[in-house]
C-alpha positions in Angstrom: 178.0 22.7 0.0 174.7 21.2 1.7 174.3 17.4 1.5 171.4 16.2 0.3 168.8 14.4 3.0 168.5 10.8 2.8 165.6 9.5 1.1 162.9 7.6 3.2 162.2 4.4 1.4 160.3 2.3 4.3 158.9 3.3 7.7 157.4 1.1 10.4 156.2 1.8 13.9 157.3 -0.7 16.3 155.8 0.3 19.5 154.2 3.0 20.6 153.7 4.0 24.6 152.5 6.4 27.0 155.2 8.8 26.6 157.2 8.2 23.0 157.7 5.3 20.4 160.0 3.5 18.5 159.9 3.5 14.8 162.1 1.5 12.6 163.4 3.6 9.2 164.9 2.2 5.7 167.0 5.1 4.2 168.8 5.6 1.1 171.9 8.2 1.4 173.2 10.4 -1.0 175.8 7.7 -1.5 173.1 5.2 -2.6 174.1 2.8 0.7 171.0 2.2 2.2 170.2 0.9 5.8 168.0 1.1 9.0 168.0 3.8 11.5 166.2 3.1 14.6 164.5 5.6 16.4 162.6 7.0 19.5 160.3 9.8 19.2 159.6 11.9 21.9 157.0 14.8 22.5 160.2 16.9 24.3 161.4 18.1 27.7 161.0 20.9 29.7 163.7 21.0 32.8 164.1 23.8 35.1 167.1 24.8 37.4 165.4 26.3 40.6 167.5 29.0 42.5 166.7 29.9 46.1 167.1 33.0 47.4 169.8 32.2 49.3 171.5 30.6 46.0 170.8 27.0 46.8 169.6 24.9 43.9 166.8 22.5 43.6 167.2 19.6 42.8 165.2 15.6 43.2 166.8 12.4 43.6 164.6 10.5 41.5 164.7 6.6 41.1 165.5 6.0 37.2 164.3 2.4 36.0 166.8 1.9 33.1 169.7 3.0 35.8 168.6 0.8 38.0 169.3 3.7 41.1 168.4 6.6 41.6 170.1 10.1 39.6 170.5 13.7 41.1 168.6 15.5 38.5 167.1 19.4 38.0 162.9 18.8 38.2 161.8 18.1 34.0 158.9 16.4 32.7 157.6 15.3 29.3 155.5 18.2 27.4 151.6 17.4 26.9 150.6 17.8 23.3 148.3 20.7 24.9 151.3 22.6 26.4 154.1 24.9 25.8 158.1 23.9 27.4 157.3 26.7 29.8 154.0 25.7 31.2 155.2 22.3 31.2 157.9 23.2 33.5 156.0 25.5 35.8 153.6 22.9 36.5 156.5 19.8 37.1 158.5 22.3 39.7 155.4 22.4 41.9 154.6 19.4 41.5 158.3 18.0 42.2 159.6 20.2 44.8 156.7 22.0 46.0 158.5 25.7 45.0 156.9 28.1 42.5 159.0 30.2 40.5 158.3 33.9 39.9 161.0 34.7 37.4 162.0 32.8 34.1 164.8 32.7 32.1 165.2 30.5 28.6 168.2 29.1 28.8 168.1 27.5 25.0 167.4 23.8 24.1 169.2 21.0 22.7 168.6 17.7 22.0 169.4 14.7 24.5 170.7 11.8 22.4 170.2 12.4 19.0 172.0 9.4 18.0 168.7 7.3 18.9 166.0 10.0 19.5 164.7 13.1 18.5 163.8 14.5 22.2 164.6 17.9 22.5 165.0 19.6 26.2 163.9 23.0 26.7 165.8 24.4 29.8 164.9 27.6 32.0 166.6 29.1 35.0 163.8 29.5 37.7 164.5 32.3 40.1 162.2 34.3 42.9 161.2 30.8 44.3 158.6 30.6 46.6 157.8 27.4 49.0 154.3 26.5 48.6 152.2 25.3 51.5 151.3 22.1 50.6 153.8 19.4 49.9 154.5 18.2 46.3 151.7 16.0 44.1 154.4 13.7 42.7 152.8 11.1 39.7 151.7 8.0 41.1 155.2 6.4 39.4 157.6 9.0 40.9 160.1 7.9 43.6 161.7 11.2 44.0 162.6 13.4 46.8 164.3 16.9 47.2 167.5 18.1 47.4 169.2 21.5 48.4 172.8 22.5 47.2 174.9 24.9 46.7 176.6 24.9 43.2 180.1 23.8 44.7 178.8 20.8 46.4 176.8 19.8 43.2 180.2 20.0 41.3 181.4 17.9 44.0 179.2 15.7 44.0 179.4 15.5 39.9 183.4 15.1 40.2 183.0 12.1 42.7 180.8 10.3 40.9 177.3 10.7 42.1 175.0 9.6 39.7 173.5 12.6 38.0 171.9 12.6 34.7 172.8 14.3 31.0 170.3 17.0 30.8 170.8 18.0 34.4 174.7 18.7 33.6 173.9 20.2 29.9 171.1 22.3 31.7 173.7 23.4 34.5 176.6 24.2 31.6 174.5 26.6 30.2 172.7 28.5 33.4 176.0 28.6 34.9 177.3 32.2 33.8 174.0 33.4 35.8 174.5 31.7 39.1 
């Protein structure tokens, strides 16, 4: 037996930014109780894992604000409003890494913290990888730089503790019966 939806009684916009905003909901369940759901709303994620030919993955070490340090992390980016997950992700790996990818495999999507937001991440396997000849455009605001590993040392470096974020591991979960 489905549940019925909650009923939206009262929304309001709280901020909104460059990249997503923060809206402020007054619900009514199907038990009557009624309350207020924060939430962020995001355009979505595209993230790539990038496989060399000699099986190394890519990877950036990127300097995370909210973290306050920098994460080990597959290249993503935000999706334009004029873009599909896959174009968004063939434009961030060049523009991360400096690699082009040849091949492309969907790996699925999932959302990141659904608890709080509605951003969904759109994950690919990127294989055939090319180095270009000119070093990465990173955005004015990224503090990234690349990484090479094998998938052992990036599971060691997971199991000691280096800092690497959510959709990266997710991303790696599901890629992992094709590395």
């Amino acid at each position: 037996m489905a549940l019925e939806p909650p009923q939206l009684l009262k929304q309001k916009l709280l901020y909104q930014g460059r990249k997503f905003s923060f809206e402020v909901s007054r619900l009514r369940l199907p038990n009557q109780a009624e309350g207020d759901w924060e939430c962020i709303r995001h355009p979505g994620g595209a993230l790539a894992i990038p496989v060399t030919a000699d099986g190394k993955l890519v990877l950036v070490r990127q300097y995370r604000f909210a973290a306050k340090q920098r994460l080990l992390e597959f290249p993503a980016g935000t999706i334009e409003a004029h873009e599909s997950p896959l174009t968004t992700i063939q434009r961030e790996i060049e523009e991360e890494t400096g690699y082009r990818a040849n091949r492309w495999t969907d790996l699925g999507k999932f959302y990141l913290a659904p608890g709080y937001s509605d951003e969904m991440i759109y994950a690919f396997l990127a294989q055939d990888l090319e180095k270009l000849d000119v070093p990465p455009a990173m955005d004015a605001d990224e503090d990234l730089e690349t990484v090479l590993m094998t998938l052992d040392e990036l599971e060691a470096a997971i199991r000691r503790g280096e800092p690497v974020d959510s959709k990266s591991i997710s991303s790696l979960m599901l890629a992992r019966p094709l590395l």
